[in-house]
PyMOL commands that place a pseudoatom at each C-alpha (Angstrom):
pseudoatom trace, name=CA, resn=UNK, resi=1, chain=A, elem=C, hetatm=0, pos=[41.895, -21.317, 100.142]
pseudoatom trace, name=CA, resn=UNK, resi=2, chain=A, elem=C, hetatm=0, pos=[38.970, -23.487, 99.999]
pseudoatom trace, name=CA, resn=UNK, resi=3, chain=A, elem=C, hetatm=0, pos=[39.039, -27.341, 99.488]
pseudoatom trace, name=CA, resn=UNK, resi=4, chain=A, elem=C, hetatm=0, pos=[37.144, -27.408, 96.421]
pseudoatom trace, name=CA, resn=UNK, resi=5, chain=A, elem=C, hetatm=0, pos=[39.414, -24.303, 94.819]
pseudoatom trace, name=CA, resn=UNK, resi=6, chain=A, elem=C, hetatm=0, pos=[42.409, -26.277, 95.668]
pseudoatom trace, name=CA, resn=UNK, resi=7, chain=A, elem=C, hetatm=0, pos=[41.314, -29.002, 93.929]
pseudoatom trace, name=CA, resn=UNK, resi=8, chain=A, elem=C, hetatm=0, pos=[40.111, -27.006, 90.818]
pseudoatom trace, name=CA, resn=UNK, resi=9, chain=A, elem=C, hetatm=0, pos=[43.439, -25.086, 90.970]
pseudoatom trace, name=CA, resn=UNK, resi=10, chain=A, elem=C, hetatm=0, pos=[45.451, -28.697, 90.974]
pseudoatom trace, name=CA, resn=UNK, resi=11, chain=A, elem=C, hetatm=0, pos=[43.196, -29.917, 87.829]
pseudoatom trace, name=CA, resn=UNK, resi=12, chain=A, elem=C, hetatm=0, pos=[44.034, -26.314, 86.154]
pseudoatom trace, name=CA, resn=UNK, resi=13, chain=A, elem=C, hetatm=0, pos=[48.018, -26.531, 87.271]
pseudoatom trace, name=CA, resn=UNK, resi=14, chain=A, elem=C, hetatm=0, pos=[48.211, -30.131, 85.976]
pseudoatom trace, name=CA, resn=UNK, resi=15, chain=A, elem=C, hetatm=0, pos=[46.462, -29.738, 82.661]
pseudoatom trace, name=CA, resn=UNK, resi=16, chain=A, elem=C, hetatm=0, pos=[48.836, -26.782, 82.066]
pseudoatom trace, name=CA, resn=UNK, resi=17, chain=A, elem=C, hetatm=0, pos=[52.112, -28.644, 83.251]
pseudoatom trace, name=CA, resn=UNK, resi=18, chain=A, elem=C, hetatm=0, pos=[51.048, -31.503, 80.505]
pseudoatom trace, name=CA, resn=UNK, resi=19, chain=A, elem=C, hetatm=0, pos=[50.481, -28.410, 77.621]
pseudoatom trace, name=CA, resn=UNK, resi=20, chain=A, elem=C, hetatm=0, pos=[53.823, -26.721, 78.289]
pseudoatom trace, name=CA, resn=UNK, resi=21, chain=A, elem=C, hetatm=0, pos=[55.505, -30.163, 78.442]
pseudoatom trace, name=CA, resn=UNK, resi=22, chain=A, elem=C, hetatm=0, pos=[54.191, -30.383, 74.181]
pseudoatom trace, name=CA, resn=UNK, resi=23, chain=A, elem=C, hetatm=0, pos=[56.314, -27.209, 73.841]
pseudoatom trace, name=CA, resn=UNK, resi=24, chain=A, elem=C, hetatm=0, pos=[59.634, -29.021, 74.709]
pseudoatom trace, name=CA, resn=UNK, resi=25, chain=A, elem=C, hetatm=0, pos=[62.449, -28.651, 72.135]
pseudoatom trace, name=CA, resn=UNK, resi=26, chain=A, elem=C, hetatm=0, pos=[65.977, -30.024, 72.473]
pseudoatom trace, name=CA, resn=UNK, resi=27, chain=A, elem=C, hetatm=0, pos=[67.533, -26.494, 72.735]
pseudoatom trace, name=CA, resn=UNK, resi=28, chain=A, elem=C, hetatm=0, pos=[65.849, -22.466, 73.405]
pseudoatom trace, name=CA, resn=UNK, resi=29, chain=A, elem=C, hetatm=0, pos=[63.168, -23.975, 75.619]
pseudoatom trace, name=CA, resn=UNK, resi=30, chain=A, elem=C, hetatm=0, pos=[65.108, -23.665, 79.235]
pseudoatom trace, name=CA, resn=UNK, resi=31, chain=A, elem=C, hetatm=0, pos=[62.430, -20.872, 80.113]
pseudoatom trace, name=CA, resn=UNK, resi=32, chain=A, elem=C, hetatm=0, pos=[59.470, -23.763, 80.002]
pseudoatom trace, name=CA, resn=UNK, resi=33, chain=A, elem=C, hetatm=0, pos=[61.679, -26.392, 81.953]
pseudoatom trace, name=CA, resn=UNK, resi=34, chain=A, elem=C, hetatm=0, pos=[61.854, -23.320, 84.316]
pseudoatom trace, name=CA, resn=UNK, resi=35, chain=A, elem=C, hetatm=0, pos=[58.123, -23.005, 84.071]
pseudoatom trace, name=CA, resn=UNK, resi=36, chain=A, elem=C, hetatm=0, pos=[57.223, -26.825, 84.656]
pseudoatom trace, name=CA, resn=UNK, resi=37, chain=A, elem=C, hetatm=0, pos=[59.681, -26.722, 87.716]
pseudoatom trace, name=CA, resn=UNK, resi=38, chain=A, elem=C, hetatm=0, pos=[58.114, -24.079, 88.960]
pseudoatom trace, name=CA, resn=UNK, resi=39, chain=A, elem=C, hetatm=0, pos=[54.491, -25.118, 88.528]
pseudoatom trace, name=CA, resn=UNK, resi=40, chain=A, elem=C, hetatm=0, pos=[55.520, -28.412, 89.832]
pseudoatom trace, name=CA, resn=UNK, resi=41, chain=A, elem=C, hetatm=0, pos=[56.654, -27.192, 93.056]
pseudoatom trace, name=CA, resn=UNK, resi=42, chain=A, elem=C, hetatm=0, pos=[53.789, -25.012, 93.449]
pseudoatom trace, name=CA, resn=UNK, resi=43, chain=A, elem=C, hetatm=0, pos=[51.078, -28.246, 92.696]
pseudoatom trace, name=CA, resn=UNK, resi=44, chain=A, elem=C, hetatm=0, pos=[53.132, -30.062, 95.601]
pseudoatom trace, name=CA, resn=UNK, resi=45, chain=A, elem=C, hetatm=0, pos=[52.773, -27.394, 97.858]
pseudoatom trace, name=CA, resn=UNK, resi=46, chain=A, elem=C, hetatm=0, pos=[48.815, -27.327, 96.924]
pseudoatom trace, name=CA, resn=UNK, resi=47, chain=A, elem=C, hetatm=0, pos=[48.740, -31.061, 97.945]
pseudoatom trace, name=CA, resn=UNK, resi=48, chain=A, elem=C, hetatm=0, pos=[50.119, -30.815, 100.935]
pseudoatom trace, name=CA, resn=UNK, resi=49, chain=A, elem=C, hetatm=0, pos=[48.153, -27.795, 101.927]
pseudoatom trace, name=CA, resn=UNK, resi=50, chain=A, elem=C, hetatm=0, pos=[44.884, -30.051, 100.841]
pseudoatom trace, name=CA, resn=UNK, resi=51, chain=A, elem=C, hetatm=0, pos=[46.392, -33.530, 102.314]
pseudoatom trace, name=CA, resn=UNK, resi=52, chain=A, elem=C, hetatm=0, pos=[48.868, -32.541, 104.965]
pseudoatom trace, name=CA, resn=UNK, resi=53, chain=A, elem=C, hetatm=0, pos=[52.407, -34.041, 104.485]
pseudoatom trace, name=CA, resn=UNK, resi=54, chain=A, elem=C, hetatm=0, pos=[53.730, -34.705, 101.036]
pseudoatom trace, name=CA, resn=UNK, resi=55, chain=A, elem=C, hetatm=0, pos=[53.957, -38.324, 101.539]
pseudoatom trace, name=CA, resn=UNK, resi=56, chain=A, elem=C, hetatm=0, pos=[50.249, -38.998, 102.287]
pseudoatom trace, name=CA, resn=UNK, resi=57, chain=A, elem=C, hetatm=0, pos=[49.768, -36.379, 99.825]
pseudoatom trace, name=CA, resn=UNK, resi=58, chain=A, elem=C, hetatm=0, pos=[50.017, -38.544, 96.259]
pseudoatom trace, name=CA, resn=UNK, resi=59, chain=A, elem=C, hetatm=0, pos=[47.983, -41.085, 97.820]
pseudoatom trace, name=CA, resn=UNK, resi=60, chain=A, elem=C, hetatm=0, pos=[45.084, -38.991, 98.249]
pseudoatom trace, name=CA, resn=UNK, resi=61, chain=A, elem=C, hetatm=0, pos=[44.701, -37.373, 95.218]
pseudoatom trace, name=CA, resn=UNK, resi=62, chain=A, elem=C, hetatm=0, pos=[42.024, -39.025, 92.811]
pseudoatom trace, name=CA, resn=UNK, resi=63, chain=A, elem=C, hetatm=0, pos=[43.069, -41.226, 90.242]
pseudoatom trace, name=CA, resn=UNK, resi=64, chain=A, elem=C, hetatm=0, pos=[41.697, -39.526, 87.226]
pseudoatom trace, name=CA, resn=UNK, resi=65, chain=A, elem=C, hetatm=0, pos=[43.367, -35.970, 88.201]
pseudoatom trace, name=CA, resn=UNK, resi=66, chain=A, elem=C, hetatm=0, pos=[46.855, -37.656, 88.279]
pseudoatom trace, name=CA, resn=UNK, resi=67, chain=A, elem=C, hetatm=0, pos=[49.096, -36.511, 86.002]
pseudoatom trace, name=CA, resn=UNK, resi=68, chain=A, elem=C, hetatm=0, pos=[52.978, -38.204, 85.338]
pseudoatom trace, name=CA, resn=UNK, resi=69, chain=A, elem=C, hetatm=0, pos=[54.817, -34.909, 86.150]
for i in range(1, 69): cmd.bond("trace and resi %d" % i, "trace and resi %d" % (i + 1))
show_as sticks, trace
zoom trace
């Protein structure tokens, strides 16, 4: 994969970690914690495909397509 489809693919990932995470209820919602987990591990392993390591990784990525995961 491309640079620049990573990148789009992070912004799309992200945006759709932060709409699931509006869909949390305090019970029957174990299927989106799945989900977020899931997606979570699959943005990290975008980063480090983009960056390199994970730890260089989060320093890398611009400010404004941070999300608080």
């Amino acid at each position: 994969m491309k640079s620049k489809e990573i990148l789009n693919t992070l912004i799309v990932l992200q945006s759709e970690v932060e709409h699931y995470k509006t869909l949390l209820q305090p019970h029957d919602t174990g299927h989106i914690h799945t989900t977020i987990s899931f997606i979570t591990e699959r943005i990290q392993s975008l980063k480090d495909e983009l960056y390199g390591d994970s730890h260089s990784a989060q320093s890398k990525i611009p400010k404004q397509m941070e999300f608080e995961l």
